[in-house]
C-alpha positions as CSV (number, residue, x, y, z in Angstrom):
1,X,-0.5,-47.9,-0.8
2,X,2.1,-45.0,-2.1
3,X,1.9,-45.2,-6.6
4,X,4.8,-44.9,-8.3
5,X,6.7,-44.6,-11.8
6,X,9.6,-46.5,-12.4
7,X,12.3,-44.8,-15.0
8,X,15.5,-45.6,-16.4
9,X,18.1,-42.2,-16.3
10,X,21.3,-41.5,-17.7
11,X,24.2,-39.3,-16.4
12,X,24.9,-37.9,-19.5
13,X,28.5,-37.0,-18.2
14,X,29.6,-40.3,-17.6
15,X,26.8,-42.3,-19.7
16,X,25.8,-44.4,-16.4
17,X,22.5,-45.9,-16.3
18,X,20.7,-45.4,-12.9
19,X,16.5,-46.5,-12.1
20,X,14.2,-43.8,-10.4
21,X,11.7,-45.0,-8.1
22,X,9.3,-41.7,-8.0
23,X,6.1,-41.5,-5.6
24,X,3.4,-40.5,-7.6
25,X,0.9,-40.1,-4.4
26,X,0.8,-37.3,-1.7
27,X,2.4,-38.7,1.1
28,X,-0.7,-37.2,3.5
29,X,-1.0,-39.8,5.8
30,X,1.9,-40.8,8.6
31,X,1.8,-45.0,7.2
32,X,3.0,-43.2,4.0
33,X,5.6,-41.5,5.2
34,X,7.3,-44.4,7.3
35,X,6.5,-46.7,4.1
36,X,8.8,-44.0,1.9
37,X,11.7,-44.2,5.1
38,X,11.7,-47.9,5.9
39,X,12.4,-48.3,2.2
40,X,15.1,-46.0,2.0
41,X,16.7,-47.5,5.5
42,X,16.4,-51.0,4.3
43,X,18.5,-50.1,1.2
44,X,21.0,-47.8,3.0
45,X,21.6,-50.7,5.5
46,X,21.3,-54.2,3.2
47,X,24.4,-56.1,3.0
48,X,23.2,-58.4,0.0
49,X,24.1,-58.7,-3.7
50,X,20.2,-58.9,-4.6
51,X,19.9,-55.5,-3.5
52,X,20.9,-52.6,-5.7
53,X,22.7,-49.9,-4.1
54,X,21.1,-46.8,-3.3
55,X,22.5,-43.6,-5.1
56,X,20.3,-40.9,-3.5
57,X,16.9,-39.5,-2.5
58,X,15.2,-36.5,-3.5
59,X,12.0,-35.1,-2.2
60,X,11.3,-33.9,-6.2
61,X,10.5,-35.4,-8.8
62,X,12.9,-34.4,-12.3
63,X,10.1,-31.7,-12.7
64,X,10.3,-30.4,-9.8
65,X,7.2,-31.4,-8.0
66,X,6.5,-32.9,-4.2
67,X,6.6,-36.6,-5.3
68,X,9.6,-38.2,-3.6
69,X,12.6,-40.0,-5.7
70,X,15.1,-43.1,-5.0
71,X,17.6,-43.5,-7.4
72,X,19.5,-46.8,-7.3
73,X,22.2,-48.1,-9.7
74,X,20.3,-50.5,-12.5
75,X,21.7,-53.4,-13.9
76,X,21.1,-54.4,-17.7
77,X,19.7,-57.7,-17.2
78,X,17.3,-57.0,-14.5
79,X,13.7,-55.8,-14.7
80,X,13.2,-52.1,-13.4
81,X,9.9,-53.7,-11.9
């Protein structure tokens, strides 16, 4: 099972709220690794409100280290968990 930290980020250009998904495990073994893809898949293709659009992927965290990051839009009234 892959860890990770759930954050809330701001653009501070435009003041926009987004949630960060960041893996906070080595992704060592291949299950891992499809687990990380099949997530991002699933949100590129979904075609349903209850799914929050995906803004991008990074394979860094914000401090620069090999944990990989989703960023999605967040909405106010919704739980980042």
């Amino acid at each position: 099972m892959v860890k990770e930290a759930l954050v809330l980020i701001k653009n501070i250009a435009t003041d926009r709220l987004y949630a960060a998904k960041i893996a906070k495990s080595n992704f060592d073994s291949n299950f891992s690794k499809n687990q990380f893809y099949m997530e991002i898949k699933s949100q590129i293709t979904a075609k349903n409100p209850a799914v929050l659009d995906l803004i991008g992927v990074s394979f860094k965290d914000f401090d620069n280290n090999d944990y990989p990051t989703i960023i999605t839009d967040f909405l106010s009234n919704r739980s980042l968990q």
